[in-house]
C-alpha positions as CSV (number, residue, x, y, z in Angstrom):
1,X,12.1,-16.0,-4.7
2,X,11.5,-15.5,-8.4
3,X,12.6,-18.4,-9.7
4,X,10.4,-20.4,-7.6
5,X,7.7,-18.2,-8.1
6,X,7.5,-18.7,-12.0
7,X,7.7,-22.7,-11.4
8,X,4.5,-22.5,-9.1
9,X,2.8,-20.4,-11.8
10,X,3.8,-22.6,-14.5
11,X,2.6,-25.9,-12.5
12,X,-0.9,-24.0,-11.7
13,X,-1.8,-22.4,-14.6
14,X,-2.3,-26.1,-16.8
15,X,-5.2,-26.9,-14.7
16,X,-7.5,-24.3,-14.3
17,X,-11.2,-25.2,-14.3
18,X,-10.9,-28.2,-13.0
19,X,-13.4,-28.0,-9.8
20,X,-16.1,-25.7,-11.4
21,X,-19.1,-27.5,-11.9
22,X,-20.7,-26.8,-8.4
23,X,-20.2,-23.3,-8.6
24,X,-20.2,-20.1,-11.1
25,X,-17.2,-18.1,-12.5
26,X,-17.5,-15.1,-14.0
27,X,-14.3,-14.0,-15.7
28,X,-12.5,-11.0,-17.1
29,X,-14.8,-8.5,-15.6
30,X,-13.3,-4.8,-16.6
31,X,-13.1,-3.2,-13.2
32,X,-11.4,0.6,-14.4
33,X,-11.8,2.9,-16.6
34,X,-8.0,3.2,-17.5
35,X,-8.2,-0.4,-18.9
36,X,-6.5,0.4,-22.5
37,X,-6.5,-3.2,-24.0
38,X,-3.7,-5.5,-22.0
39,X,-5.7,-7.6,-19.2
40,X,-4.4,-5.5,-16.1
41,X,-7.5,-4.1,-14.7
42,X,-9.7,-7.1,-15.0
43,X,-10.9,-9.7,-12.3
44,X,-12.5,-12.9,-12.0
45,X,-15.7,-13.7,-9.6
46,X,-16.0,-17.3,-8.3
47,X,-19.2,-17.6,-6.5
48,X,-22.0,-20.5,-5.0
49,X,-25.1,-20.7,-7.3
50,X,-27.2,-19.7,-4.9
51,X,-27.0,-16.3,-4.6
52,X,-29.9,-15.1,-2.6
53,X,-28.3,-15.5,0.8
54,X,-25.5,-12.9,1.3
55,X,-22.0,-14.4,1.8
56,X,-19.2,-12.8,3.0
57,X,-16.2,-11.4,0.2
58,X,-12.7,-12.4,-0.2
59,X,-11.0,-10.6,-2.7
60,X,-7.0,-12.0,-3.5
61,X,-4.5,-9.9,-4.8
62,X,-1.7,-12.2,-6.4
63,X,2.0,-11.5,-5.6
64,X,5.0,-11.4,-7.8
65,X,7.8,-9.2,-7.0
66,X,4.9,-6.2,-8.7
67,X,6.4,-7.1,-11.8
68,X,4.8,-11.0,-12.4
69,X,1.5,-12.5,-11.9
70,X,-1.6,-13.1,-12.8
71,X,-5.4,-14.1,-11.8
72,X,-5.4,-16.9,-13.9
73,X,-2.7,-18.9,-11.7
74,X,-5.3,-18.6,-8.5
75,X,-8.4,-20.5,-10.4
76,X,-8.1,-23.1,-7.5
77,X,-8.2,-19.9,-4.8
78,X,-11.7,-19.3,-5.9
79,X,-13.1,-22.3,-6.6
80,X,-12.4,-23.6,-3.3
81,X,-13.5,-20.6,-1.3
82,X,-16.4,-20.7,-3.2
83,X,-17.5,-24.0,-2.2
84,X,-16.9,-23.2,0.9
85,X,-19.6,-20.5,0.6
86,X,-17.5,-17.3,0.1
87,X,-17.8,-15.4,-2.7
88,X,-14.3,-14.9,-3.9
89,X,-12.9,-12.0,-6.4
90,X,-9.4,-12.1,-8.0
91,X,-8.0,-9.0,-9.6
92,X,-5.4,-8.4,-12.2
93,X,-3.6,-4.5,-11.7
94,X,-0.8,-2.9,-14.1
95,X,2.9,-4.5,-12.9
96,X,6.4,-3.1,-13.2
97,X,8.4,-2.1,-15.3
98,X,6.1,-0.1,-17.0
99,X,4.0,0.9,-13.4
100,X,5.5,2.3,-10.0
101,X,3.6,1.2,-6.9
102,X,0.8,3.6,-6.5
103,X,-0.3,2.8,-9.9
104,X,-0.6,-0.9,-8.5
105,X,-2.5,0.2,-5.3
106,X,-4.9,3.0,-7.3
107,X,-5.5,-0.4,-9.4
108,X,-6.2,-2.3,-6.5
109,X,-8.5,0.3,-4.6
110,X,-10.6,0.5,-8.0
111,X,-11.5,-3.1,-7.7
112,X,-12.6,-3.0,-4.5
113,X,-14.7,0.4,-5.9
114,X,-16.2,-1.9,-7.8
115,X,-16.7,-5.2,-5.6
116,X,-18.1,-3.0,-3.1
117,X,-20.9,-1.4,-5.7
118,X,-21.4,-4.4,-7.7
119,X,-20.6,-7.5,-5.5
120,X,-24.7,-8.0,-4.4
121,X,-25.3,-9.5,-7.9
122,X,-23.0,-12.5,-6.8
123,X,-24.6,-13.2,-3.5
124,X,-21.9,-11.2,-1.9
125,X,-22.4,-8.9,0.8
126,X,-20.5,-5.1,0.7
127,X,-20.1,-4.9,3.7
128,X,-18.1,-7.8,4.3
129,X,-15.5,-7.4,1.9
130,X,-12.2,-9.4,3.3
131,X,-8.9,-8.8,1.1
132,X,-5.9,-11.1,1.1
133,X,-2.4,-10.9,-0.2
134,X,0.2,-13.3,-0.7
135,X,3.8,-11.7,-1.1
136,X,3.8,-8.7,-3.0
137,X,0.0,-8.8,-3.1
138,X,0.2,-8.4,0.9
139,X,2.5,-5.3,0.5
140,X,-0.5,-3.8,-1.7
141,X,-3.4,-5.1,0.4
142,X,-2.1,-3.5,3.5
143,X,-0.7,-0.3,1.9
144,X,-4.6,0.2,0.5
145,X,-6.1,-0.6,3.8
146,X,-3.6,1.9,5.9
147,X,-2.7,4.6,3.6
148,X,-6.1,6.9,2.9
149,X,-5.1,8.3,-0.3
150,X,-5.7,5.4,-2.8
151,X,-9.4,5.3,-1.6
152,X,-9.6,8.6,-1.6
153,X,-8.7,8.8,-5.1
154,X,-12.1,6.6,-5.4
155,X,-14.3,8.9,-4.0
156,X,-15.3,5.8,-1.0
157,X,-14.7,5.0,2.2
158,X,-12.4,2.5,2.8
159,X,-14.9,-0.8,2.1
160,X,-12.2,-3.6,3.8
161,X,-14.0,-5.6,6.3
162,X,-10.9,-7.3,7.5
163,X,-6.9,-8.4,6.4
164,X,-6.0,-11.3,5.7
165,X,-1.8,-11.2,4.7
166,X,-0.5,-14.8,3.7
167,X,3.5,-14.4,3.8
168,X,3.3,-10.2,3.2
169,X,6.7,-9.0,1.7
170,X,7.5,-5.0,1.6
171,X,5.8,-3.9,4.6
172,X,8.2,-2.0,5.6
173,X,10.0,-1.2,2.8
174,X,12.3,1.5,3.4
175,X,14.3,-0.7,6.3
176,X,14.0,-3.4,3.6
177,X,15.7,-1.5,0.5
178,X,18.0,0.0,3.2
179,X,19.6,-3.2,4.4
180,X,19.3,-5.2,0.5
181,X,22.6,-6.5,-1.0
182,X,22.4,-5.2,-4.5
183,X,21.0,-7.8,-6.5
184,X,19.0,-8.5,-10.0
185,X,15.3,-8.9,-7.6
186,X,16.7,-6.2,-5.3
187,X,17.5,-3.7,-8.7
188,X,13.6,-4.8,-9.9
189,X,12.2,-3.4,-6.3
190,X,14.0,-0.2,-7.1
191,X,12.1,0.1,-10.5
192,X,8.9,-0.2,-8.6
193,X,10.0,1.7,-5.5
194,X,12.5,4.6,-7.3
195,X,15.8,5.2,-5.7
196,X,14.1,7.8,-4.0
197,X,14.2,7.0,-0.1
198,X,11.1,9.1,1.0
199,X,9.3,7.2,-1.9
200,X,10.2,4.0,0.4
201,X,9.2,5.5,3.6
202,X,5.7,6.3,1.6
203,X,4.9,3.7,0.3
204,X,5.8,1.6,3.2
205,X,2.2,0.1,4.5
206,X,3.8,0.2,8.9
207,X,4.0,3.7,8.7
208,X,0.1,4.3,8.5
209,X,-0.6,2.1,11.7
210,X,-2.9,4.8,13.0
211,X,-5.5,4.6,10.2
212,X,-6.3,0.6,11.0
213,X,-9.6,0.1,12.1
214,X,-10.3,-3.4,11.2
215,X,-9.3,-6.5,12.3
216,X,-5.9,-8.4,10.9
217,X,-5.1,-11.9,9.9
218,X,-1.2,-12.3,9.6
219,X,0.0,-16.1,8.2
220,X,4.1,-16.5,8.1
221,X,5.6,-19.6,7.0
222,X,7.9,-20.8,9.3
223,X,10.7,-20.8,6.6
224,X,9.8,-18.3,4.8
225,X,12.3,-15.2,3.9
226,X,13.8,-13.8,7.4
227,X,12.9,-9.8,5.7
228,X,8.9,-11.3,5.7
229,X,9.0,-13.2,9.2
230,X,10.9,-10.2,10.8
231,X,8.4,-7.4,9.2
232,X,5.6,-9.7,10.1
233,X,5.8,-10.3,13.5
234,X,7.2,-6.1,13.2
235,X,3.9,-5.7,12.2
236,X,1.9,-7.4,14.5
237,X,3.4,-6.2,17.8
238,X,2.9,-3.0,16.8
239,X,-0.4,-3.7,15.8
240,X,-1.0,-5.3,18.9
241,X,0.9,-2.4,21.5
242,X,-1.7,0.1,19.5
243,X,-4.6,-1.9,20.4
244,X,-5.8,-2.7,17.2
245,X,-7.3,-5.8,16.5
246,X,-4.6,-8.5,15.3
247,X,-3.5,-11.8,14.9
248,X,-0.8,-14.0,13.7
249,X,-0.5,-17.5,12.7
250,X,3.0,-19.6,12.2
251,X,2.5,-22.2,9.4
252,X,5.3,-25.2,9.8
253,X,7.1,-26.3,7.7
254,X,6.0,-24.0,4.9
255,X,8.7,-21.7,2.8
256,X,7.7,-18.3,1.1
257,X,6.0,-20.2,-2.1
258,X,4.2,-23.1,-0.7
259,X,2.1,-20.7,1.8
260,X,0.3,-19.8,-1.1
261,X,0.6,-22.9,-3.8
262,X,-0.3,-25.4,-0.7
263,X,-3.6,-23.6,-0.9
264,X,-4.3,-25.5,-4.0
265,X,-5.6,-28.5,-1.6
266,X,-9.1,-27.5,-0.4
267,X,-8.4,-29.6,2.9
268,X,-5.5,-27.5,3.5
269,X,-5.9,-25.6,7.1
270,X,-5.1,-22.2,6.3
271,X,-8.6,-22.1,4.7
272,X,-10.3,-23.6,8.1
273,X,-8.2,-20.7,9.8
274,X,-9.4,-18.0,7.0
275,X,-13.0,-19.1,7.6
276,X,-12.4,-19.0,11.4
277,X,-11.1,-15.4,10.9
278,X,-14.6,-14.6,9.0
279,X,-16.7,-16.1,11.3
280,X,-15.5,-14.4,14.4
281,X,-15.5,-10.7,13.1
């Protein structure tokens, strides 16, 4: 997973800028007030130029294992959702070693903070703030959105419109860490997680099922990891025997990487589903 992880941000990050001209970019944006010089709690805007019609908000949180990754690599992300009329925010947030996960989602809970009170100068609309994750970023999209605490901590409501997870890994990761073979990534996750098993349980995004109120977007590559298909289609019965509002899409042919790096086509149908996903809710 790692390895192939760092090729696909090597590849990505030598082209950025590349489909800009139609649209604006507003980068490095300082987003908390912990910020203390290293580029962790900064994002980037990608929006149309017209900015006096409202647009809905997609705001991508990168994945990495928590400990790699940055908004840079997903340039292409928000160019292309921005030509296709959404205003589109990627964040940085503090990684591990140096960070356990609650830092990470208090990180990503302050960008939203600040999309939702700051978004309107971009042509985006507050109210229809859509997050997305893509591996680890999933994990942290859906612990933010279930788990009340992290917005709490912001003094807000929780301001997701809708959940969009593109190959989500750690949903459930106490069954996860209970089952791993010991390994280098495995030891990593325990860095992040502790060795502490109630740690697992809490920060483990399925056990807050009850606090969903908004609609779910669930995308698994069809050779993916067996951990992310299992938790993801875990996830979206449950979501589904609850009656919340969920759906789930199998992408052939795609492993754990390419869901996210085949994204860099703009013709690339995860986008029309995305957009699909918008437009109904």
């Amino acid at each position: 997973m790692k390895l192939n992880i760092l090729i696909f941000l090597f590849i990505t990050s030598g082209f950025s800028g590349v489909y800009s001209k139609s649209i604006n970019i507003k980068r490095d944006i300082l987003y908390a007030a912990h910020y203390h010089g290293a580029p962790k709690n900064l994002l980037d805007i990608y929006y149309p130029k017209n900015t006096d019609v409202q647009k809905n908000v997609l705001v991508f949180i990168h994945g990495g294992s928590w400990n790699s990754g940055r908004k840079e690599t997903y340039w292409w992300l928000g160019e292309n959702m921005a030509k296709k009329n959404v205003v589109t925010v990627i964040i940085n947030y503090r990684l591990s070693p140096e960070y356990q996960y609650e830092a990470m989602a208090n990180d990503c809970a302050a960008s939203l903070k600040w999309v939702r009170d700051s978004i309107s100068a971009y042509g985006g609309r507050s109210d229809r703030i859509f997050v997305m994750g893509h591996s680890s970023g999933g994990h942290l999209a859906s612990l933010i959105n279930s788990d009340p605490r992290f917005f709490e901590q912001q003094g807000i409501p929780n301001p997701i419109f809708g959940l969009i997870l593109d190959d989500g890994f750690g949903l459930d990761m106490f069954d996860y860490l209970n089952a791993a073979v010991k390994s280098e990534l495995n030891d990593s996750f325990l860095v992040t997680f502790s060795k502490d098993r109630e740690v697992w349980k809490t920060g483990s995004p399925i056990n807050y099922l009850n606090n969903i109120h908004n609609p779910y977007l669930i995308f698994v590559g069809e050779h993916t990891y067996p951990a992310i298909r299992i938790q993801s289609v875990r996830l979206f019965d449950e979501l589904s025997k609850a009656n919340k509002t969920a759906e789930i899409k199998f992408i052939k042919h795609k492993k754990h990487v390419g869901m996210i790096s085949h994204m860099i086509f703009p013709g690339n149908r995860m986008y029309d589903m995305i957009l699909d996903f918008m437009k109904r809710y």
